[in-house]
C-alpha positions as CSV (number, residue, x, y, z in Angstrom):
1,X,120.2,110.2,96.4
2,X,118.5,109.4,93.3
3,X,120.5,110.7,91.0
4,X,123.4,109.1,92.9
5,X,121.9,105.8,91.8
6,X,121.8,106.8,87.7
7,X,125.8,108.2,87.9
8,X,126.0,104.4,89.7
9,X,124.6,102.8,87.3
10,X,126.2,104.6,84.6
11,X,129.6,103.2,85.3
12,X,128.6,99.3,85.9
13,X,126.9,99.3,82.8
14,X,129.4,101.5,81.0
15,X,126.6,103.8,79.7
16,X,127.7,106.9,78.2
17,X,124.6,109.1,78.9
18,X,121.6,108.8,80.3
19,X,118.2,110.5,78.8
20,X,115.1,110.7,81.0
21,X,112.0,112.2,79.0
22,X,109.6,111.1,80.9
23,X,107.6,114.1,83.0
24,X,106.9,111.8,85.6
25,X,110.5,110.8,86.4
26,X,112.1,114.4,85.4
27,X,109.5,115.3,88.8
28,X,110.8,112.6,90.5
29,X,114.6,113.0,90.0
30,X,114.7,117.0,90.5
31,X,111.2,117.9,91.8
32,X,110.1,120.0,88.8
33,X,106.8,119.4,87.1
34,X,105.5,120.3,84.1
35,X,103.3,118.9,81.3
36,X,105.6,119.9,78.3
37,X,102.6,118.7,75.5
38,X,104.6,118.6,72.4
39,X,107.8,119.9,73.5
40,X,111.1,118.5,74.2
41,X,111.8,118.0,78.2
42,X,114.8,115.9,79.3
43,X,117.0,115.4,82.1
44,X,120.7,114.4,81.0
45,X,123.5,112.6,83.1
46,X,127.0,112.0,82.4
47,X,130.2,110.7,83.8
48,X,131.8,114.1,84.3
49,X,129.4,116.6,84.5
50,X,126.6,117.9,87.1
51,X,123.2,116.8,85.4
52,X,121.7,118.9,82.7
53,X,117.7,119.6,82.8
54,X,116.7,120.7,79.4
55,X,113.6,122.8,79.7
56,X,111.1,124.5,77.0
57,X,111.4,128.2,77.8
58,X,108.1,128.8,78.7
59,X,108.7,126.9,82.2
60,X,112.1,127.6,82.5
61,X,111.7,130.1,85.8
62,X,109.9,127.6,87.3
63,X,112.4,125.0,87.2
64,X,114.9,127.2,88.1
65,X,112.8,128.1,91.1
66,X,112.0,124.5,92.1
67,X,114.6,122.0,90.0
68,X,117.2,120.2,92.1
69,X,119.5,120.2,89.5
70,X,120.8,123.7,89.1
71,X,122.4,123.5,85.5
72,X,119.1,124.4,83.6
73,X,119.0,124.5,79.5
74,X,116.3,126.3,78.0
75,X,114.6,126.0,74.0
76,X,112.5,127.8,72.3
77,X,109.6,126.4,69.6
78,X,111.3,127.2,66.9
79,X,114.8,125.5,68.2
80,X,116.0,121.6,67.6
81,X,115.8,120.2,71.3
82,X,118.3,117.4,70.0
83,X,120.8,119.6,68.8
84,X,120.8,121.4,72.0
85,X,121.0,117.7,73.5
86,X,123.5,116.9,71.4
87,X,125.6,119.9,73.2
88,X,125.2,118.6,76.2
89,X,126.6,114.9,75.7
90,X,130.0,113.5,75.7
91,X,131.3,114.1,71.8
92,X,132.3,109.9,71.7
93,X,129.5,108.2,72.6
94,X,129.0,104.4,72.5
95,X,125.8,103.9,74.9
96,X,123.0,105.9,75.8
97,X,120.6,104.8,78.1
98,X,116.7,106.1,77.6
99,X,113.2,105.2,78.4
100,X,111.8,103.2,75.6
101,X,108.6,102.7,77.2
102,X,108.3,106.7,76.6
103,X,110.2,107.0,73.5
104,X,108.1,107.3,70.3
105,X,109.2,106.1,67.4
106,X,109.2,110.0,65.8
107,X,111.6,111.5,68.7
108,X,113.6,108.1,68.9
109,X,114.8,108.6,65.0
110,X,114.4,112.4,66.0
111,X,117.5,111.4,69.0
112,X,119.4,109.1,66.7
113,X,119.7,112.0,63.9
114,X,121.7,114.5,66.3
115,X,123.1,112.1,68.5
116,X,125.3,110.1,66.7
117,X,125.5,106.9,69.4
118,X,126.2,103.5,68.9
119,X,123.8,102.1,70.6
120,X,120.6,102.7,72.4
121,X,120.1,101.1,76.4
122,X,116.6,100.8,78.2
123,X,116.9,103.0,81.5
124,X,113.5,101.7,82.2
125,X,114.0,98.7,84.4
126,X,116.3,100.8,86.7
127,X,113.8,103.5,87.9
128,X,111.4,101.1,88.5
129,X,113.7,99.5,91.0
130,X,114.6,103.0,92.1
131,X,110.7,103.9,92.4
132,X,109.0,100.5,93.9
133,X,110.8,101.4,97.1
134,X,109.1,104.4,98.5
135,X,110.9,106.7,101.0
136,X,109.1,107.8,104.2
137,X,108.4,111.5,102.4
138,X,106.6,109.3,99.4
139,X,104.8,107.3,101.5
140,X,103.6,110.5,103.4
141,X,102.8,112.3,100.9
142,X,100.6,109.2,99.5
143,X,98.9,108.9,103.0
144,X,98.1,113.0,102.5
145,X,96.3,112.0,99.2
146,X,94.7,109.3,100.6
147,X,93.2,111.3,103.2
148,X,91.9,114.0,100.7
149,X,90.3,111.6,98.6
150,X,88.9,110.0,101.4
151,X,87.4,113.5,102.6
152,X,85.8,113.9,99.3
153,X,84.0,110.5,99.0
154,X,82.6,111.0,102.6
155,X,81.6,114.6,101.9
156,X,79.7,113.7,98.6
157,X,78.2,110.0,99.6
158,X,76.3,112.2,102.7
159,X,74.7,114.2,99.1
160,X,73.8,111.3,97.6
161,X,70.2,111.1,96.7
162,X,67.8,108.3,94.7
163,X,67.5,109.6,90.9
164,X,70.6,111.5,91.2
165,X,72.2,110.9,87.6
166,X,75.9,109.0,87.8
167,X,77.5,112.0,85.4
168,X,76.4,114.8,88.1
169,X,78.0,112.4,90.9
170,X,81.1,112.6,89.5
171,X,81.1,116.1,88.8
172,X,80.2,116.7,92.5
173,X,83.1,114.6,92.9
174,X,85.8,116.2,91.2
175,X,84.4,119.6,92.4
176,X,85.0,118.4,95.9
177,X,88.5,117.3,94.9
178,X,89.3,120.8,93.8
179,X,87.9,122.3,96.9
180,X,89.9,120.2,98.9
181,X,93.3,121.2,97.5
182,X,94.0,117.8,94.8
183,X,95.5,118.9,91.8
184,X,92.8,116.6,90.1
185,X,91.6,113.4,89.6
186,X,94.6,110.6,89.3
187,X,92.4,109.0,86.9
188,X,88.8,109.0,85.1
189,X,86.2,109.5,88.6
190,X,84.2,106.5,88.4
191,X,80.3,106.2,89.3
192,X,78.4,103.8,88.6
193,X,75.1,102.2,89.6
194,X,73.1,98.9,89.3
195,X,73.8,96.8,86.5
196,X,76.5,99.3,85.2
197,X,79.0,98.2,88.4
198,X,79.4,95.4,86.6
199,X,81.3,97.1,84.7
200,X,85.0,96.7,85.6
201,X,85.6,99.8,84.0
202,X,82.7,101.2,83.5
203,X,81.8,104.8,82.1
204,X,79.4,106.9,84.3
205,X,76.6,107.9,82.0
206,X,73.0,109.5,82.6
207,X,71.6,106.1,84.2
208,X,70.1,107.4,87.4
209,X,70.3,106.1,90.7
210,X,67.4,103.7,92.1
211,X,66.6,102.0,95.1
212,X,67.4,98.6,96.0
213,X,70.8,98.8,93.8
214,X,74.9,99.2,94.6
215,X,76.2,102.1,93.8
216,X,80.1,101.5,93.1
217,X,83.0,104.4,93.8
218,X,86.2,104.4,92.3
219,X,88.4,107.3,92.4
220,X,91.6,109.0,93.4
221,X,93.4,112.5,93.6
222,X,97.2,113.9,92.5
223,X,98.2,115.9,95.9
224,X,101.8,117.2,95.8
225,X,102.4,114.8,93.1
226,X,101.2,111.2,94.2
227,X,98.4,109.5,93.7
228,X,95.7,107.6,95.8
229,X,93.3,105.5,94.6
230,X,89.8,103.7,96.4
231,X,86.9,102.0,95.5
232,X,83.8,102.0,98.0
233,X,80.4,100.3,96.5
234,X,77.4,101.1,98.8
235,X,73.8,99.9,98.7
236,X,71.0,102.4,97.9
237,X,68.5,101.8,100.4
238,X,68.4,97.7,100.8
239,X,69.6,95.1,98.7
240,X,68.6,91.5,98.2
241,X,70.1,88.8,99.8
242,X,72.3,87.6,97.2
243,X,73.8,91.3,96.7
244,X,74.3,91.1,100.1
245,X,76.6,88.0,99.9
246,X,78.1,89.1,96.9
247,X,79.3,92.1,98.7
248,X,80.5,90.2,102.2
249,X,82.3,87.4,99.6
250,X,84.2,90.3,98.3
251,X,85.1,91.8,101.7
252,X,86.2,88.9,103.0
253,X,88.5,88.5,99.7
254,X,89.9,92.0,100.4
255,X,90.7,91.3,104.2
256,X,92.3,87.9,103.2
257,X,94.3,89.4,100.8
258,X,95.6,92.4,103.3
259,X,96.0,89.3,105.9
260,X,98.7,87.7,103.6
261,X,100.5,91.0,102.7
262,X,104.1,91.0,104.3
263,X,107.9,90.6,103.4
264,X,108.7,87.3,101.7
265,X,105.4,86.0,100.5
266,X,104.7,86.6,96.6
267,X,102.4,88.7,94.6
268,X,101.4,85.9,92.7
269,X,100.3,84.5,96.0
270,X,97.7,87.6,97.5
271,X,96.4,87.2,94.1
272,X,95.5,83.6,94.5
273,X,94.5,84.0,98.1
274,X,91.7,86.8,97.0
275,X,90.8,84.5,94.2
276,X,90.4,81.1,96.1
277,X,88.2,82.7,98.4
278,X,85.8,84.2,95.7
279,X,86.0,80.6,94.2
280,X,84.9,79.2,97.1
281,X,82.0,80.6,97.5
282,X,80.9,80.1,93.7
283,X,81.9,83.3,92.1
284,X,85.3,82.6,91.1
285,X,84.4,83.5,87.2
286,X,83.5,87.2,88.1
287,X,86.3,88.2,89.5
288,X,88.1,89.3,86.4
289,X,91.2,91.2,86.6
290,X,94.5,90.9,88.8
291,X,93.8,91.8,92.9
292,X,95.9,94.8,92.1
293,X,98.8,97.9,91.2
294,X,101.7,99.9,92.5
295,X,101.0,103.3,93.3
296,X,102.9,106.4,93.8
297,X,103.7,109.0,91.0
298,X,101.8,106.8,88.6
299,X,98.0,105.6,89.7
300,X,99.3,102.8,87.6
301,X,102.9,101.0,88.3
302,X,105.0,98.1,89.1
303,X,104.0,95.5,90.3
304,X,101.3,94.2,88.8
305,X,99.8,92.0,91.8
306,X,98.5,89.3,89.7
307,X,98.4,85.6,90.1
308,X,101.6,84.6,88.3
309,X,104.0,87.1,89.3
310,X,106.8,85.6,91.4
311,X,108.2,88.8,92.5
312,X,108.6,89.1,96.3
313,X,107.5,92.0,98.6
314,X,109.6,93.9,99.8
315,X,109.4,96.4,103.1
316,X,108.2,100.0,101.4
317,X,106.1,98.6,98.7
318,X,103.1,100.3,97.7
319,X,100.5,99.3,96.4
320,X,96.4,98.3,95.8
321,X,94.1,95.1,96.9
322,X,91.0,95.1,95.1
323,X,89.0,92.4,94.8
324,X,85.8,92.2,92.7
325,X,82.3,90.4,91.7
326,X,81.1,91.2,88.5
327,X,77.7,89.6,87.8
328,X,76.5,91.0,84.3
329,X,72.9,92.3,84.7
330,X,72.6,92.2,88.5
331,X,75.6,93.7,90.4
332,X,79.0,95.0,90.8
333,X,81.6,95.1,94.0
334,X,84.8,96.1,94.3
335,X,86.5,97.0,97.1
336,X,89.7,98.2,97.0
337,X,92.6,99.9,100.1
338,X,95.6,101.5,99.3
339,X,98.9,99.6,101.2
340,X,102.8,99.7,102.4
341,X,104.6,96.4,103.4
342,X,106.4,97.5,106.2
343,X,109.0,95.5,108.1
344,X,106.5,93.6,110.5
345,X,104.2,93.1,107.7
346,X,101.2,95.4,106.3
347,X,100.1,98.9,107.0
348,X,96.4,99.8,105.3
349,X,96.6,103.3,104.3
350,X,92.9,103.6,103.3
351,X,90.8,104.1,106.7
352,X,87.1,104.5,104.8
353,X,84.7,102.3,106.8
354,X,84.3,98.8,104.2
355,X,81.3,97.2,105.6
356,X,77.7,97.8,103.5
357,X,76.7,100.9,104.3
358,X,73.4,101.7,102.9
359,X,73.5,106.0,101.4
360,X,70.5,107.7,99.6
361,X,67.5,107.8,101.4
């Protein structure tokens, strides 16, 4: 179906070829992932051919075994990938469509040596608005990962002990994640305690875990190639009363946000529902970043749910609401759910409980 789409798209904007590079969307077209590091990988359509799925020879059996697209190319390291390209591409070409987001400048003069094209297209725009629709299987297979991380935060928060060090958190973390069948962390496993959650993006460090402080989550696993991503923050023990309305300010941000998620209303506007409710109660200058990001192959995609995008949802759109109070000094919350727009209006995929739960005696 997807690669329908591309040969579609070929012919209403007259493209010639069409050169994906990027790992991320060769999985996603044909179902075959690899981390090529240096080497060339690229996926090749054109108007009168079955696509082409050029490989580095070292991972060619396993494309054959899993690809989609049956006509495989193979190249060794000591082999021009773009003479091999070159091969496989019509020999008058005017257009060829490619990622530029992914294209460095070194491969792109590398391409327009060997391929002698007239002009270069951006594919980009087109698998994102293949890829911001998810099909049922994607959003399965998001709720799977969702689930697993969820498993792993419960299993290690019930660990969780005063003077535990952040660093050894996380490692008990992505430990977990192994254990329960992620292919790893979707991004750098956050931990982080007192002052240092309020740190937006904070790295855990050897600060170690005290009484009377949050401790903030954020953290996600790769299972069968998507992502999930969820941030808990807990209390350690009790908290002062302004912590403790920092916290409930921030849920109540979150829910309202969730509570305005359905087809037809803007991202712009969740944004700016989150927001006015932080402003309200007095916080509005620590909440410091957009409400949230797509999700799905990437931990990181379109849209970016922030207060000036116009963009409308659309049933099948995935993606976070996280909310946050950063108070420099005193305290950090975030609290963040993974979820779908669905016809009737919004489905939470994250189920980990959200009210202050105090962990670590």
């Amino acid at each position: 179906m997807s690669t329908t789409v591309i040969q579609q798209a070929m012919t209403s904007e007259a493209w010639d070829a069409v050169l994906i590079t990027d790992p991320k969307h060769v999985y996603y077209l044909t179902g075959f992932a690899c981390d090529p590091h240096e080497r060339f990988l690229g996926l090749v359509f054109t108007p009168d051919h079955e696509p082409t799925l050029i490989v580095p020879a070292l991972d060619a059996d396993k494309a054959r075994e899993v690809s989609s697209i049956s006509r495989i190319v193979t190249h060794s390291d000591t082999d021009n990938p773009y003479v091999i390209l070159k091969q496989h591409l019509p020999s008058q070409l005017n257009t060829v469509a490619m990622e530029k987001a992914h294209m460095s400048v070194s491969n792109f003069e590398a391409l327009k040596q060997a391929v002698p094209a007239q002009q270069f297209a951006d594919a980009g725009p087109l698998l994102q608005s293949m890829r911001v629709i998810k099909s049922a299987d994607e959003i399965s297979r998001l709720k799977d990962a969702i689930v697993c991380i969820e498993t792993v935060l419960d299993n290690v928060v019930k660990r969780i002990k005063v003077g535990m060090v952040e660093i050894e958190v996380v490692a008990e973390l992505e430990y977990e994640m192994k254990k329960q069948g992620a292919e790893g962390p979707s991004f750098s496993t956050m931990v982080l305690s007192g002052p240092n959650a309020a740190l937006p993006h904070g790295i855990p460090g050897r600060r170690r875990i005290q009484e009377g402080e949050l401790l903030l989550f954020d953290l996600g696993v790769y299972l069968n190639g998507y992502a999930s991503d969820i941030t808990r923050t807990f209390a350690i023990g009790e908290v002062d009363k302004e912590t403790e309305r920092i916290y409930h300010t921030v849920l109540a941000a979150n829910e309202a946000a969730i509570a305005a998620t359905k087809p037809g209303a803007a991202f712009g506007s969740l944004d700016q529902t989150a927001r006015q409710v932080i402003t309200d109660a007095g916080y509005g200058e620590y909440f410091t970043h957009r409400l949230g990001h797509g999700l799905g192959i990437d931990v990181h995609e379109y849209p970016s749910v922030h207060g000036q995008n116009t963009d409308i949802l659309k049933p099948g759109m995935v993606f976070t609401i996280e909310p946050g109070i950063y108070v420099p000094g005193k305290a950090g919350v975030r609290i963040e759910d993974d979820v779908v727009v669905t016809e009737q209006g919004v489905e939470v995929l994250t189920s980990y409980p959200k009210q202050l739960i105090s962990i670590g005696k």
